[in-house]
C-alpha positions as a printed Julia matrix, in Angstrom:
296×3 Matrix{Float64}:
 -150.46  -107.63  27.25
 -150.0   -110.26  30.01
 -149.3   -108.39  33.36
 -146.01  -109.06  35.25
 -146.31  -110.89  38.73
 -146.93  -108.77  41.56
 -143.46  -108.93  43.16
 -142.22  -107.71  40.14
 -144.5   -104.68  39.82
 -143.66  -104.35  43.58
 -140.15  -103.95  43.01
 -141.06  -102.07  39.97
 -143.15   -99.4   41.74
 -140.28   -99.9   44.53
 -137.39   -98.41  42.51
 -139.73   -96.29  40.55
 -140.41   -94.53  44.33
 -136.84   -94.05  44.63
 -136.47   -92.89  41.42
 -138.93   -90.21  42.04
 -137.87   -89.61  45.73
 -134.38   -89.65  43.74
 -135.35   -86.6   40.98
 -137.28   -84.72  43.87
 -134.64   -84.5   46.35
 -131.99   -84.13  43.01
 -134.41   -81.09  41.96
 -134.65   -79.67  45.43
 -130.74   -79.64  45.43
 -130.43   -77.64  42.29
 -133.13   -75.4   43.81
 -131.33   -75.04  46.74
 -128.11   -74.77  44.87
 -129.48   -71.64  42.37
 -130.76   -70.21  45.5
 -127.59   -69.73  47.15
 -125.6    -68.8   44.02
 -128.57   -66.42  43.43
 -128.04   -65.27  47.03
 -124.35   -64.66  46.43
 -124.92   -62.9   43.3
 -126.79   -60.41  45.05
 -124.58   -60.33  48.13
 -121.74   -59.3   45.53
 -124.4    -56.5   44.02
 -124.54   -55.41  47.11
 -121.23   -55.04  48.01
 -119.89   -53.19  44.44
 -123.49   -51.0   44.83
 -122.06   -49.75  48.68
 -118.0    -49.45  46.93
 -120.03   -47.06  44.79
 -122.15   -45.06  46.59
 -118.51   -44.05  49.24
 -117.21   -40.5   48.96
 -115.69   -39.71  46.14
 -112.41   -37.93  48.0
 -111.88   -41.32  49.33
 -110.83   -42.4   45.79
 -108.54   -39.31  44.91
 -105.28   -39.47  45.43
 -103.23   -37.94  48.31
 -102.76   -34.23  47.46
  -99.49   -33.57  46.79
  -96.4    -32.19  48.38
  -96.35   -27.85  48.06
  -93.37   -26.57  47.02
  -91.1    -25.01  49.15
  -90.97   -21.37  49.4
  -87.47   -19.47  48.29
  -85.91   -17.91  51.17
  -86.22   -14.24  49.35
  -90.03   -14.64  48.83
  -90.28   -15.92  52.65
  -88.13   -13.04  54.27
  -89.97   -10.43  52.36
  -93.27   -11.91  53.12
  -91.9    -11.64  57.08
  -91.44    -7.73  56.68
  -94.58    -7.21  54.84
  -96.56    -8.26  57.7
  -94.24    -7.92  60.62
  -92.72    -4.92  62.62
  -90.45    -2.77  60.54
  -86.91    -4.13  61.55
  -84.38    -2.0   63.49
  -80.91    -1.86  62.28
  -78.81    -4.39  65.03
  -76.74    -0.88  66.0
  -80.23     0.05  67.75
  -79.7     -2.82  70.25
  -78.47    -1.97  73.48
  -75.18    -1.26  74.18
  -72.88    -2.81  76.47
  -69.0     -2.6   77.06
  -68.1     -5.03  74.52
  -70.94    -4.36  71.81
  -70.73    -0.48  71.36
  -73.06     1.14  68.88
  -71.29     2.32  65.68
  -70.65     6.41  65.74
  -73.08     8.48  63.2
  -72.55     8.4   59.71
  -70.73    12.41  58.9
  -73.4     14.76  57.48
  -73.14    14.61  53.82
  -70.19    17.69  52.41
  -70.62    20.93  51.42
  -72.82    20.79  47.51
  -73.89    23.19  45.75
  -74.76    23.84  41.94
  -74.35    26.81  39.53
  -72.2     28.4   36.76
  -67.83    28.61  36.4
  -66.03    30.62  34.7
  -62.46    30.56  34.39
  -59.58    33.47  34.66
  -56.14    33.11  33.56
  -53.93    36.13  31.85
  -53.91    39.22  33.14
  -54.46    37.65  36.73
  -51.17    35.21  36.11
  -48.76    36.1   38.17
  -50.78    38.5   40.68
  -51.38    38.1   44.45
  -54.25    36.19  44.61
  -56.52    36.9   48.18
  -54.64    34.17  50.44
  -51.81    35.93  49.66
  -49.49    33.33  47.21
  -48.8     34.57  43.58
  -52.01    33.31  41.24
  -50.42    30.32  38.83
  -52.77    29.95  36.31
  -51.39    26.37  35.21
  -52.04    24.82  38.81
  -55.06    23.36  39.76
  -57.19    26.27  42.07
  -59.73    28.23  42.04
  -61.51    31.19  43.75
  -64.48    31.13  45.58
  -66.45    33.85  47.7
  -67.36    32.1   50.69
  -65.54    28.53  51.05
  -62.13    28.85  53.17
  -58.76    28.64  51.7
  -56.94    26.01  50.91
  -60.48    24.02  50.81
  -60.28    21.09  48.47
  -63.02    20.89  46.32
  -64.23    18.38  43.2
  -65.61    20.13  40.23
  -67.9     18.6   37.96
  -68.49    20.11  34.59
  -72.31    19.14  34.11
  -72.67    19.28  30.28
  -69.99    16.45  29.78
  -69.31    14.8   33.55
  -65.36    15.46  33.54
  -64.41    16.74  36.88
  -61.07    18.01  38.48
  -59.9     18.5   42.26
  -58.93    22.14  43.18
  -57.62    24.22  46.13
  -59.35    27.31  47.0
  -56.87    30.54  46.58
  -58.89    33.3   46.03
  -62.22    35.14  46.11
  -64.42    35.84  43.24
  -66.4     35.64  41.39
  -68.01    39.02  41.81
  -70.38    38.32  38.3
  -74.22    37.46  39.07
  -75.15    34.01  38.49
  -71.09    32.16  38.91
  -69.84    30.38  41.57
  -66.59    29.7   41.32
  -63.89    30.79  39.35
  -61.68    28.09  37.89
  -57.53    27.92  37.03
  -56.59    27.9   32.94
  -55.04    24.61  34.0
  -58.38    23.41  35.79
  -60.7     24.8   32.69
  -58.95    22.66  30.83
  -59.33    19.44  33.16
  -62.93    19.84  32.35
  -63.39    20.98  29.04
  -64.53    24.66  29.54
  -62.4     27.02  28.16
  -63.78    27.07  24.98
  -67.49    27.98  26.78
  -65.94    30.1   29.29
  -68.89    29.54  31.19
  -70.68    26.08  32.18
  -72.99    24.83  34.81
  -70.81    22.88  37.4
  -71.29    21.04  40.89
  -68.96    21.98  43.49
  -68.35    19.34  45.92
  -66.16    19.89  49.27
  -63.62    17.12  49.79
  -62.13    18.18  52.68
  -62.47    16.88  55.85
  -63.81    18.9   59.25
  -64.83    21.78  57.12
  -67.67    23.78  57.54
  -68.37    25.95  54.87
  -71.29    28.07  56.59
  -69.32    29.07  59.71
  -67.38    32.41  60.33
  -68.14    35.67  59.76
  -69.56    36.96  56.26
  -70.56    40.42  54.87
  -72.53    41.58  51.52
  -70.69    43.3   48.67
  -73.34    46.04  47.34
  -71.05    47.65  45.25
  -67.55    48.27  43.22
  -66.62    51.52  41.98
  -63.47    52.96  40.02
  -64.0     56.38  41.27
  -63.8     56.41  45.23
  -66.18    59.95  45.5
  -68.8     56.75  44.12
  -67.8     54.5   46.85
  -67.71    57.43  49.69
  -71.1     58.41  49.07
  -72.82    55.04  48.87
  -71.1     54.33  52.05
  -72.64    57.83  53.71
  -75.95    57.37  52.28
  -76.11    53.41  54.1
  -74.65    54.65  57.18
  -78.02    56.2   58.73
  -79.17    52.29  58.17
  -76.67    49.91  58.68
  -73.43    48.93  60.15
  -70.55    48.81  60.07
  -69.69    49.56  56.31
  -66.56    49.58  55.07
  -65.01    50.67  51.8
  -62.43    48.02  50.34
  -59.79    48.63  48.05
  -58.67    46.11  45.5
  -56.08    46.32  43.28
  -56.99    44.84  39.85
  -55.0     44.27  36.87
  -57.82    46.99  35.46
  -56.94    49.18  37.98
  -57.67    49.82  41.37
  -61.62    49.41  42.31
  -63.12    50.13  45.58
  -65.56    48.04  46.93
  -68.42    48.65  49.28
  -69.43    46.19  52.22
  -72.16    46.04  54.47
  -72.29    43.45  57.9
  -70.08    41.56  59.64
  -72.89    38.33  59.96
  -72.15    35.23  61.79
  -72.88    32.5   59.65
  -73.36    32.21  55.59
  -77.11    31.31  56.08
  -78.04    34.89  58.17
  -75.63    36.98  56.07
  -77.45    35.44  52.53
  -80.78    36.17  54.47
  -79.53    40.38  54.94
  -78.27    40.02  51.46
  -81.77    39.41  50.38
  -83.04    42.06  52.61
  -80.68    44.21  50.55
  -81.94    43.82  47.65
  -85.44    43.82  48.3
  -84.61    47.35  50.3
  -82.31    48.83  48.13
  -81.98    47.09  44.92
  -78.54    46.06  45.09
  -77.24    43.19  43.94
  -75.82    41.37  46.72
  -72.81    39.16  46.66
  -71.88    37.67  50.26
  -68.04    36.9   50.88
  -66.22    35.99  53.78
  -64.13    37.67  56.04
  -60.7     36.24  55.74
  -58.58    36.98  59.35
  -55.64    36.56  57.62
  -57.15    39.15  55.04
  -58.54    41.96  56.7
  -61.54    43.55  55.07
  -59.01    46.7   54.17
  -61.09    49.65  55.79
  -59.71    52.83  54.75
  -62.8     54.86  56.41
């Protein structure tokens, strides 16, 4: 093959120079260019590896708002762990902000058995001296004063009725008040004749318990039978007086022991009676208006 002229090949071997300078510096670039997006890559690995590896809390949401407490639940959770609160009476008192008086001590209660008495008593004297009306509203009762108003609750069926104390009685063991026809019949015991009750005082600025009191230990027909139960507690006691009470059995005379300040002190000597003497005690007052009727 005839060879080309040497300027030729020079040129040839010229731009074949450049064309490898060319493709080596074109081959660097690429290099250089994989390099850096290589270099990126990584930088980008890098970043997403440390976005992992951060606390996990940082990527839970903000807790959320607590509910609000009711006002009941909060005030009783203040006195469960606070002081005990003091009424605002306790607070001290000045000339415009004066404490509230006491609350009255609860009335006269007490529980036990009624009875009822109507015909032959209608029409008698009863003990506060007015003529017994067996179709008004009263009762009697041994120690309350008269004209007391009490309520009376039958407790088998919860009807009650309001009387006024007129007379004294019962003298039965185990009753405690005697009740009208008209106020049996208010609450549904005449049929019974006898039915647990609650006797409640209604009126006001009585007290029941004060006066003087003394202890029935005995009721005879005969007075010989009164005369010498009175002799034979003489040597022991005094003063005892016989009274005489005019029933519409006839007359009967009772015996009483004490004149005792106070219901609580004469109920304690009518225990002290019976333990002593085996009587069966019934404590009544003494009525000024009604005088115990002596006649020894």
């Amino acid at each position: 093959m005839p060879r080309a002229p040497r300027s030729l090949r020079k040129t040839r071997n010229h731009d074949l120079g450049r064309l490898v300078i060319f493709i080596g510096t074109s081959t660097r670039h690429h290099v250089v260019l994989h390099i850096v997006y290589f270099l990126g890559f990584l930088f980008v690995l890098m970043l997403a590896g440390c976005g992992s590896r951060r606390p996990v809390i940082g990527r839970q949401p903000p807790p959320a708002r607590p509910a609000e407490t009711p006002p009941a639940t909060e005030e009783a959770a203040k006195r469960s762990t606070n002081v005990p609160e003091t009424p605002a009476a306790s607070a001290p008192a000045t000339k415009r902000n004066k404490p509230a008086p006491a609350p009255a001590p609860p009335g006269y209660m007490e529980e036990g058995n009624a009875s009822w008495y109507g015909v032959p008593f209608h029409g008698r004297h009863a003990s506060n001296g007015e003529i017994y009306d067996m179709y008004k509203l009263t009762a009697a009762h041994r120690t309350l004063p008269f004209e007391t108003m009490v309520r009376v609750t039958n407790l088998t069926n919860g009807k009650a009725t309001v009387v006024r104390i007129t007379d004294r009685g019962p003298f039965v063991d185990n009753r405690i008040i005697d009740l009208s026809l008209a106020a049996a019949r208010e609450v549904d015991s005449v049929g019974p004749g006898v039915v647990p009750v609650r006797v409640e005082v209604l009126s006001p600025g009585v007290d029941p318990t004060s006066g003087f009191f003394t202890v029935q230990v005995g009721a005879f027909r005969d007075r010989a039978n009164a005369e010498r139960l009175h002799d034979g507690l003489s040597a022991s006691y005094s003063p005892i007086f016989i009274q005489q009470y005019d029933s519409p059995d006839g007359v009967f005379y009772r015996v009483r022991v004490g004149r005792i300040s106070g219901e609580d002190a004469a109920r304690q000597f009518g225990e002290q009676l019976r333990d002593r003497e085996g009587f069966t005690p019934f404590v009544t007052r003494l009525d000024e208006s009604t005088p115990a009727g002596a006649i020894r």
